[in-house]
C-alpha atoms as an extended CHARMM CRD file, in Angstrom:
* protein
*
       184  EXT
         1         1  UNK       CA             34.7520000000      -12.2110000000       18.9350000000  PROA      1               0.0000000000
         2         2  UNK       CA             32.4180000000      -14.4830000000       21.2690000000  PROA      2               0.0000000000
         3         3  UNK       CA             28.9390000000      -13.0300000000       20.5810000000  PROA      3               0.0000000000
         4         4  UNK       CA             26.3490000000      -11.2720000000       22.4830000000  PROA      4               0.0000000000
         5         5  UNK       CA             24.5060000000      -13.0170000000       25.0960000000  PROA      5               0.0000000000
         6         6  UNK       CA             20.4810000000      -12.6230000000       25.3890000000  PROA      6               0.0000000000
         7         7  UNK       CA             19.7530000000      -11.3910000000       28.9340000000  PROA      7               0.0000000000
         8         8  UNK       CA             15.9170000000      -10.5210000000       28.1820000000  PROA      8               0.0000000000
         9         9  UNK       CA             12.7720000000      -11.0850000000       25.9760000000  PROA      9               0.0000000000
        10        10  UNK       CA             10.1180000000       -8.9170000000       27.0300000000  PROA      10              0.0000000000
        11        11  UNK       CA              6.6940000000       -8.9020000000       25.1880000000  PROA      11              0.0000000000
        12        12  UNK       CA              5.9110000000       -5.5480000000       24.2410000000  PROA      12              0.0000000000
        13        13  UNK       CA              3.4330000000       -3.5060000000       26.3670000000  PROA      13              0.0000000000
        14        14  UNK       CA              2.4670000000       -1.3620000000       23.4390000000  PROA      14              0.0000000000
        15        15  UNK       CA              2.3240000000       -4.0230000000       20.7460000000  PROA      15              0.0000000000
        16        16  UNK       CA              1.7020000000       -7.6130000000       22.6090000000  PROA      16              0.0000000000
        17        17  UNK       CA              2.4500000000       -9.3940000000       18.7550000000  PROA      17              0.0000000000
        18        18  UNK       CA              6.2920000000       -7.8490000000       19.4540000000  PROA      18              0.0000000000
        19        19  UNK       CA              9.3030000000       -8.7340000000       22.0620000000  PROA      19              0.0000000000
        20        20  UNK       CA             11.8770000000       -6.4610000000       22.7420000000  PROA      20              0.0000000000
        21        21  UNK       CA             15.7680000000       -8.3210000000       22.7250000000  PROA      21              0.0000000000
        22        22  UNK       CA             18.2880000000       -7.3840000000       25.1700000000  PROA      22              0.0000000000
        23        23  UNK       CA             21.6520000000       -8.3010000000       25.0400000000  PROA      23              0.0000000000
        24        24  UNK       CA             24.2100000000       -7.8120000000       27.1900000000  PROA      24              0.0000000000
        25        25  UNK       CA             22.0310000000       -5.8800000000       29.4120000000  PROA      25              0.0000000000
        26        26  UNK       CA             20.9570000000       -3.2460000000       26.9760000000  PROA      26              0.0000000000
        27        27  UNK       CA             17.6910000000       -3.2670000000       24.5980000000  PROA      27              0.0000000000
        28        28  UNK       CA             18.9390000000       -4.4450000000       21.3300000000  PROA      28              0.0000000000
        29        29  UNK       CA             16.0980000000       -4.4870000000       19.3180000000  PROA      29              0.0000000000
        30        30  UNK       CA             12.4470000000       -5.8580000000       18.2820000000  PROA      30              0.0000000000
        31        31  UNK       CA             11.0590000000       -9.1090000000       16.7810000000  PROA      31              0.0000000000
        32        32  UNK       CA              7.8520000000      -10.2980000000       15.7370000000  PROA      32              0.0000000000
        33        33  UNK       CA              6.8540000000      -12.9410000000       18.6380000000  PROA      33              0.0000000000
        34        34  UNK       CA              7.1350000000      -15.8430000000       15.8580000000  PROA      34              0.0000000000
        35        35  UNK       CA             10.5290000000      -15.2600000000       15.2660000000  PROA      35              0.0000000000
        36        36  UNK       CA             11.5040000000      -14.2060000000       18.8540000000  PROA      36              0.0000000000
        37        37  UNK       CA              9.8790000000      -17.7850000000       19.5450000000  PROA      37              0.0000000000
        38        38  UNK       CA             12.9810000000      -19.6360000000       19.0570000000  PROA      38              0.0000000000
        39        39  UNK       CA             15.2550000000      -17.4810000000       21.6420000000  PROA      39              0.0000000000
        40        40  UNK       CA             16.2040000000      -18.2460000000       24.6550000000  PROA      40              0.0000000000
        41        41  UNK       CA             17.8090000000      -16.3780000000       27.6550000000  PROA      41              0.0000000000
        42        42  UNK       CA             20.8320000000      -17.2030000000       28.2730000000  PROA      42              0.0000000000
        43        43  UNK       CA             21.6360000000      -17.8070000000       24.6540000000  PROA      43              0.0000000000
        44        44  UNK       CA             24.7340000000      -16.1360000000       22.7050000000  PROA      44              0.0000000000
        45        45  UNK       CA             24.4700000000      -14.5410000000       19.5600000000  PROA      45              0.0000000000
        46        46  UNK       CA             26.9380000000      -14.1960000000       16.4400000000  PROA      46              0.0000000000
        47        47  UNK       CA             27.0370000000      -11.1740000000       14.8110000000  PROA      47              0.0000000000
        48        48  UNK       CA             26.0070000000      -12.5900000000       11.7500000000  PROA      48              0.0000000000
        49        49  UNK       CA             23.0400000000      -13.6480000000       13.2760000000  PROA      49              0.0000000000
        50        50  UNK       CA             22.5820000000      -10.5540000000       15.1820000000  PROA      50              0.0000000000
        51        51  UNK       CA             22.2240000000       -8.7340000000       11.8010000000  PROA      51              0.0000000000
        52        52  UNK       CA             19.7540000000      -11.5100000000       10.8460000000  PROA      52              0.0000000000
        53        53  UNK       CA             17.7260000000      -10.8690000000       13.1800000000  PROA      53              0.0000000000
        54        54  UNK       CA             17.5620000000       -7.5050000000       12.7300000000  PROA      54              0.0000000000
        55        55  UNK       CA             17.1030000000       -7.6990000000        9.3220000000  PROA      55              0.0000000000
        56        56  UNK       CA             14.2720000000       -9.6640000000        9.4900000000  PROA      56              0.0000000000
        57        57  UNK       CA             12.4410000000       -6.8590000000       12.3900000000  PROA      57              0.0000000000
        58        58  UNK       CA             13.0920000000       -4.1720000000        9.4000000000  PROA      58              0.0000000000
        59        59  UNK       CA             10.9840000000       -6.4450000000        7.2940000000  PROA      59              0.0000000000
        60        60  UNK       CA              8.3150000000       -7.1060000000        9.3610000000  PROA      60              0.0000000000
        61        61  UNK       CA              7.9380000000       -3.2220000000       10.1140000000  PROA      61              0.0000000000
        62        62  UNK       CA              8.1520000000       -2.2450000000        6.5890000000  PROA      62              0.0000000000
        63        63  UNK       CA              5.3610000000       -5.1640000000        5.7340000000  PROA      63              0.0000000000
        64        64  UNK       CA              3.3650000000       -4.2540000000        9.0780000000  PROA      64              0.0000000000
        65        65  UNK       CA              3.1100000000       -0.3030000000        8.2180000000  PROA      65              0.0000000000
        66        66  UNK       CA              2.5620000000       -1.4320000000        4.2100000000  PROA      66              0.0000000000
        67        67  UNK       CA             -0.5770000000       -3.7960000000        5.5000000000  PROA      67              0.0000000000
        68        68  UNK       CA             -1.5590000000       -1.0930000000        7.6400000000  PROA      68              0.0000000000
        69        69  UNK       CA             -2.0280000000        1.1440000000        4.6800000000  PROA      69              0.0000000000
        70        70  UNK       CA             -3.7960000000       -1.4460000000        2.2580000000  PROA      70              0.0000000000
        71        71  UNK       CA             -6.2090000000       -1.7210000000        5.2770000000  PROA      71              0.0000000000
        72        72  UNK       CA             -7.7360000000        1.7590000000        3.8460000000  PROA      72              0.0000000000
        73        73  UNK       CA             -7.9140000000        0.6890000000        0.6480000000  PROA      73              0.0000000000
        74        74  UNK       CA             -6.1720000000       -0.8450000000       -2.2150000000  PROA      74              0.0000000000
        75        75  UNK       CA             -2.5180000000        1.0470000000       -3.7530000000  PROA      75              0.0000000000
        76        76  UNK       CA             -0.2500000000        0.1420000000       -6.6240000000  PROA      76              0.0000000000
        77        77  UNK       CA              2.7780000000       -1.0220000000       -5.9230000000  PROA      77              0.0000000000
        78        78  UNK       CA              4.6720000000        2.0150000000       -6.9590000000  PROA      78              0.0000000000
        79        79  UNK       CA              2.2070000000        3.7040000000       -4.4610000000  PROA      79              0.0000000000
        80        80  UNK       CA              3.3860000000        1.2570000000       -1.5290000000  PROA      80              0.0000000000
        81        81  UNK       CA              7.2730000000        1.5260000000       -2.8340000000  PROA      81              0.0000000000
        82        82  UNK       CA              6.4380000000        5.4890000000       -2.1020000000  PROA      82              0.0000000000
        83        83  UNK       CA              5.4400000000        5.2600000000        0.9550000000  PROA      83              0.0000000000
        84        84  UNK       CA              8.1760000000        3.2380000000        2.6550000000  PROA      84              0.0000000000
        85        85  UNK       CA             10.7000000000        5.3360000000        0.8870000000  PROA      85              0.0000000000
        86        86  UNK       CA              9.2950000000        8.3770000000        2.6830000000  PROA      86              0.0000000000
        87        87  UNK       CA              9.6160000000        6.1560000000        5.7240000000  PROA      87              0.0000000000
        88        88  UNK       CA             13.0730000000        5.4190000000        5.0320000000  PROA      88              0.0000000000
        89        89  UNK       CA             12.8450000000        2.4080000000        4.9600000000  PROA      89              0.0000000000
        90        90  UNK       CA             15.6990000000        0.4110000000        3.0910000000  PROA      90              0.0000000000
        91        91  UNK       CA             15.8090000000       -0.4470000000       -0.2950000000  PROA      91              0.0000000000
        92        92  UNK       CA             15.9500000000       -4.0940000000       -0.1050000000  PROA      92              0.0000000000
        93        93  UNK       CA             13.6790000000       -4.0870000000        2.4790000000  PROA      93              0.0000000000
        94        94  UNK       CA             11.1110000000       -2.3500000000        0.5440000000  PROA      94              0.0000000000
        95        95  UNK       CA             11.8390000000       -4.7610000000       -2.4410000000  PROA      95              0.0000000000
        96        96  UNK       CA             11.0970000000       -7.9470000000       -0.3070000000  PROA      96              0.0000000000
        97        97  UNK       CA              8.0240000000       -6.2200000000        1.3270000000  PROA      97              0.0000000000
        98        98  UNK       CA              6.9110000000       -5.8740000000       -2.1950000000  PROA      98              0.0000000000
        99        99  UNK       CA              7.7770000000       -9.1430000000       -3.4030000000  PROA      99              0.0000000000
       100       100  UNK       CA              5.8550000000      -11.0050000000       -0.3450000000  PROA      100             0.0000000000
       101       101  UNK       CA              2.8340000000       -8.4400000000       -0.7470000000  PROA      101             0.0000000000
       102       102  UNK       CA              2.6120000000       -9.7770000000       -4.5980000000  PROA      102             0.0000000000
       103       103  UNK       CA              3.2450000000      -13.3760000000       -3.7140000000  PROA      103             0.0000000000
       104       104  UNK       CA             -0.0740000000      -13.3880000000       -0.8360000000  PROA      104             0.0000000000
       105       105  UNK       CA             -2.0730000000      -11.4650000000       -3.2230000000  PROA      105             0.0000000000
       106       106  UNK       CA             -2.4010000000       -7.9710000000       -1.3940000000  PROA      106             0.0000000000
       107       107  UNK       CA             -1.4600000000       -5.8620000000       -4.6260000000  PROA      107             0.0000000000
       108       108  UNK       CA             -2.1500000000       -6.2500000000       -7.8940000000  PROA      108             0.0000000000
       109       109  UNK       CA             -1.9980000000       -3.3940000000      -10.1960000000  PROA      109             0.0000000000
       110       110  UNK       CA             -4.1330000000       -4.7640000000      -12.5210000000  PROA      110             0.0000000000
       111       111  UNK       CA             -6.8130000000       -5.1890000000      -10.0960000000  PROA      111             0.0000000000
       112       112  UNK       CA             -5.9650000000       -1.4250000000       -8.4590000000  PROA      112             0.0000000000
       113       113  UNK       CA             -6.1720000000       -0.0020000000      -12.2870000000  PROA      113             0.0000000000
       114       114  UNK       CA            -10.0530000000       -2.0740000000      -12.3520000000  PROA      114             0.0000000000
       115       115  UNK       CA            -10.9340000000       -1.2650000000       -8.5550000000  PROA      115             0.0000000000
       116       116  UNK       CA             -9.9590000000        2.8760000000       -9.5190000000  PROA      116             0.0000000000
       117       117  UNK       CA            -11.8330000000        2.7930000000      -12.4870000000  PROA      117             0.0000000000
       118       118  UNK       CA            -14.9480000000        1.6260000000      -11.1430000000  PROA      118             0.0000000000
       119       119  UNK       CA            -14.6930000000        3.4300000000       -8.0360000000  PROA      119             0.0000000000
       120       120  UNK       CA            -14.1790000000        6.6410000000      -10.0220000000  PROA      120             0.0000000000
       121       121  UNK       CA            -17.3960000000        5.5080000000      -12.4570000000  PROA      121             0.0000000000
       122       122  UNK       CA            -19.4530000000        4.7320000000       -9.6110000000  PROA      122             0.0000000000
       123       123  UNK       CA            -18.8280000000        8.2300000000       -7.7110000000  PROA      123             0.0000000000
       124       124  UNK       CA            -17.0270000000       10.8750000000       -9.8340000000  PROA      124             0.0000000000
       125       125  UNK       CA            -17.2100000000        9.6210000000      -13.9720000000  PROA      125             0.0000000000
       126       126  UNK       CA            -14.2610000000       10.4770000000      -15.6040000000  PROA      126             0.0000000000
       127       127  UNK       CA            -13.3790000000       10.1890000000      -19.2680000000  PROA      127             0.0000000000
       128       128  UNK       CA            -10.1490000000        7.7000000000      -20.4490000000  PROA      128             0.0000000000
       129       129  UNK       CA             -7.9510000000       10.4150000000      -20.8080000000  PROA      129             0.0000000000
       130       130  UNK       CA             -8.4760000000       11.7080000000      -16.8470000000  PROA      130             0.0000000000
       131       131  UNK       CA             -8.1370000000        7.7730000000      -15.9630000000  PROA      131             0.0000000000
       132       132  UNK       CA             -5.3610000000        7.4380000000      -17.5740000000  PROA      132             0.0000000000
       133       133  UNK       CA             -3.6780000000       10.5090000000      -16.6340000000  PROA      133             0.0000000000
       134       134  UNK       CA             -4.9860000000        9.2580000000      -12.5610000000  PROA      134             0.0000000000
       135       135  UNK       CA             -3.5180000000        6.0580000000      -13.0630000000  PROA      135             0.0000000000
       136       136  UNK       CA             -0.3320000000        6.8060000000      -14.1490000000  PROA      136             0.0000000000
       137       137  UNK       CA              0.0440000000        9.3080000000      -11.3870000000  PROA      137             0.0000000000
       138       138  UNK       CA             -0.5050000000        6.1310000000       -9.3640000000  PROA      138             0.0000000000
       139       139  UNK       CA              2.3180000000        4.5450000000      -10.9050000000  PROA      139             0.0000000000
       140       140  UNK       CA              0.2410000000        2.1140000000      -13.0940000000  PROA      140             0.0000000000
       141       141  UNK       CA              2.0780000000        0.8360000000      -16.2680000000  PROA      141             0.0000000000
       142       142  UNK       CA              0.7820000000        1.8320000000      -19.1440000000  PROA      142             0.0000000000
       143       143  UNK       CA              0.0630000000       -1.6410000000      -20.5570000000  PROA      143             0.0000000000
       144       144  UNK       CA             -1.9480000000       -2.4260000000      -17.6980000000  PROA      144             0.0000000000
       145       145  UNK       CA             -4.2490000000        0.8750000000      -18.1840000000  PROA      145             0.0000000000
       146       146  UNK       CA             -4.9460000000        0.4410000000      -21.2730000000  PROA      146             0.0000000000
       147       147  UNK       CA             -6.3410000000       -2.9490000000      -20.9200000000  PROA      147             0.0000000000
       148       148  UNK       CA             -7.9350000000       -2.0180000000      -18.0990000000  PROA      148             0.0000000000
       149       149  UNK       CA             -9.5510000000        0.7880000000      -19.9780000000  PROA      149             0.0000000000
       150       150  UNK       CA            -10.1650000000       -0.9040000000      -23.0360000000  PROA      150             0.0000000000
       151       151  UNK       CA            -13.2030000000       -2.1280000000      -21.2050000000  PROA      151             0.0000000000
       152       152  UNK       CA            -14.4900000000        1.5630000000      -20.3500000000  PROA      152             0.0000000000
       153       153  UNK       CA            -18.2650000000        2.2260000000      -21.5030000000  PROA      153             0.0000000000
       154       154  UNK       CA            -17.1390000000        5.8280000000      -22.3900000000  PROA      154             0.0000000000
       155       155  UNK       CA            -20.8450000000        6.9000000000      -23.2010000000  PROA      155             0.0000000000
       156       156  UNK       CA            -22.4520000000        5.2540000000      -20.5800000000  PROA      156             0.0000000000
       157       157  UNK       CA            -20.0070000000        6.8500000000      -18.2460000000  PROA      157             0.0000000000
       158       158  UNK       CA            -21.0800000000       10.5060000000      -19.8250000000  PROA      158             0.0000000000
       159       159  UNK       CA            -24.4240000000        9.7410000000      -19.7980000000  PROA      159             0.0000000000
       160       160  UNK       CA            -24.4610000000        8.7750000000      -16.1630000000  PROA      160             0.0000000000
       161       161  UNK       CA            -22.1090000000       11.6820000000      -15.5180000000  PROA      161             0.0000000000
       162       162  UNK       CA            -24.3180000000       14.1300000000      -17.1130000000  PROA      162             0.0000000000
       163       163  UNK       CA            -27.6590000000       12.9040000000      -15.6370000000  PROA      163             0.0000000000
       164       164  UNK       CA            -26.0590000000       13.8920000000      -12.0970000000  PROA      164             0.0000000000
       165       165  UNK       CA            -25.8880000000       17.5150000000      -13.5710000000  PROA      165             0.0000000000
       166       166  UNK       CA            -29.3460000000       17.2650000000      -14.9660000000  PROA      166             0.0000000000
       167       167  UNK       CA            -30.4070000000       17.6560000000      -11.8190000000  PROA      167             0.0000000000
       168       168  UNK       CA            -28.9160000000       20.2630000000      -10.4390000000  PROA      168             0.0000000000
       169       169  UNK       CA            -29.5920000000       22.1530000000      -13.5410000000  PROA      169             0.0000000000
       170       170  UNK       CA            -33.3680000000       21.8160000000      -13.7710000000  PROA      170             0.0000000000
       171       171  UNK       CA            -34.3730000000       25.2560000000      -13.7270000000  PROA      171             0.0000000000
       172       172  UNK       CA            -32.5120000000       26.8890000000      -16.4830000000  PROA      172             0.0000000000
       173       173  UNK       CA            -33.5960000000       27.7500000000      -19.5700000000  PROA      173             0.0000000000
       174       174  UNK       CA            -33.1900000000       25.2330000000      -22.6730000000  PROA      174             0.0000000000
       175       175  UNK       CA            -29.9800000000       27.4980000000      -23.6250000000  PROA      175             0.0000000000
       176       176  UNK       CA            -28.4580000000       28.2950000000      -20.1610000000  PROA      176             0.0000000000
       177       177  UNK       CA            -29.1130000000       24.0860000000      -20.1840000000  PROA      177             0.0000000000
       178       178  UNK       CA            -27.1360000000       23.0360000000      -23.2060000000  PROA      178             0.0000000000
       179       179  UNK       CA            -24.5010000000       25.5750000000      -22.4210000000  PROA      179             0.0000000000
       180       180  UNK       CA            -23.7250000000       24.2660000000      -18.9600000000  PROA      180             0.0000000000
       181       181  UNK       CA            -23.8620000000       20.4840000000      -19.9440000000  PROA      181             0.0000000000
       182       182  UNK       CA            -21.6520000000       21.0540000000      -23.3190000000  PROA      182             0.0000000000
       183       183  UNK       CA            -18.8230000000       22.4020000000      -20.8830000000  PROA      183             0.0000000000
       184       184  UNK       CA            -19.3810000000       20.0540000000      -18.3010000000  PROA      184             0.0000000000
């Protein structure tokens, strides 16, 4: 079999960092503008390089939608793994996504297990046992959290914790007082 022949590269109207492929006439699929760089009209296409190409647009989506959720804020990497499964997004796809999110530095599950901690001690104290429990919901291994929260200042966390609820609790009575901030 000859090949395909490219009869179009159109930048994308909707996303001007894409261009679309045609070949033979008919839209074949998407590349990043990078790697469309080195096409040319005119040019005929292998299968095996067809497939290469198209391999590498199912990368760049996967890593495109997995950057657009780190944007929000930082997620393990089972997290990430989760949410291009639910996008059905291919296996080994989602593998090499992962691998070249590690290699730039974009996740880190020790630094998500440190980052959740202190967010959570900053604006809703928990003890270890409800990090721990949060992290590994979060698909944190269990090495990692308990490093992470061998470094926990489990009083000072209760204390600050507790003086939140002082407030709110300033006119009851000395028992109704220790009652409420026993439970709590």
């Amino acid at each position: 079999m000859v090949g395909q022949t490219i009869t179009a590269l159109e930048v994308q109207k909707r996303s001007p960092e894409r261009v679309n492929v045609y070949l033979d006439g008919e839209f074949a699929f998407g590349l990043p503008i990078l790697d469309a760089a080195q096409l040319r009209k005119g040019q005929v296409l292998s299968e095996q390089e067809i497939a290469a190409l198209r391999e590498i647009d199912s990368v760049a989506r996967a890593l495109d939608q997995a950057v657009r959720l780190l944007a929000r804020r930082p997620y393990s990497t089972a997290e990430i793994r989760r949410h291009l499964e639910t996008k059905q997004v291919a296996p080994p796809v989602v593998e090499e996504v992962l691998d070249r999110l590690a290699r730039l530095g974009y996740i880190d599950d020790r630094a998500f297990a440190q980052y959740w901690v202190e967010n959570r001690e900053r604006f809703r104290p928990r003890g270890p046992r409800a990090l721990l429990y949060e992290l590994r919901q979060k698909g944190v291994p269990k090495d990692t959290i308990d490093a992470v929260l061998a470094g926990l200042d489990v009083d000072g966390s209760a204390r600050r914790a507790a003086q939140e609820q002082v407030r709110r609790w300033r006119g009851l009575n000395r028992q109704e007082f220790r009652n409420k901030l026993g439970a709590f």
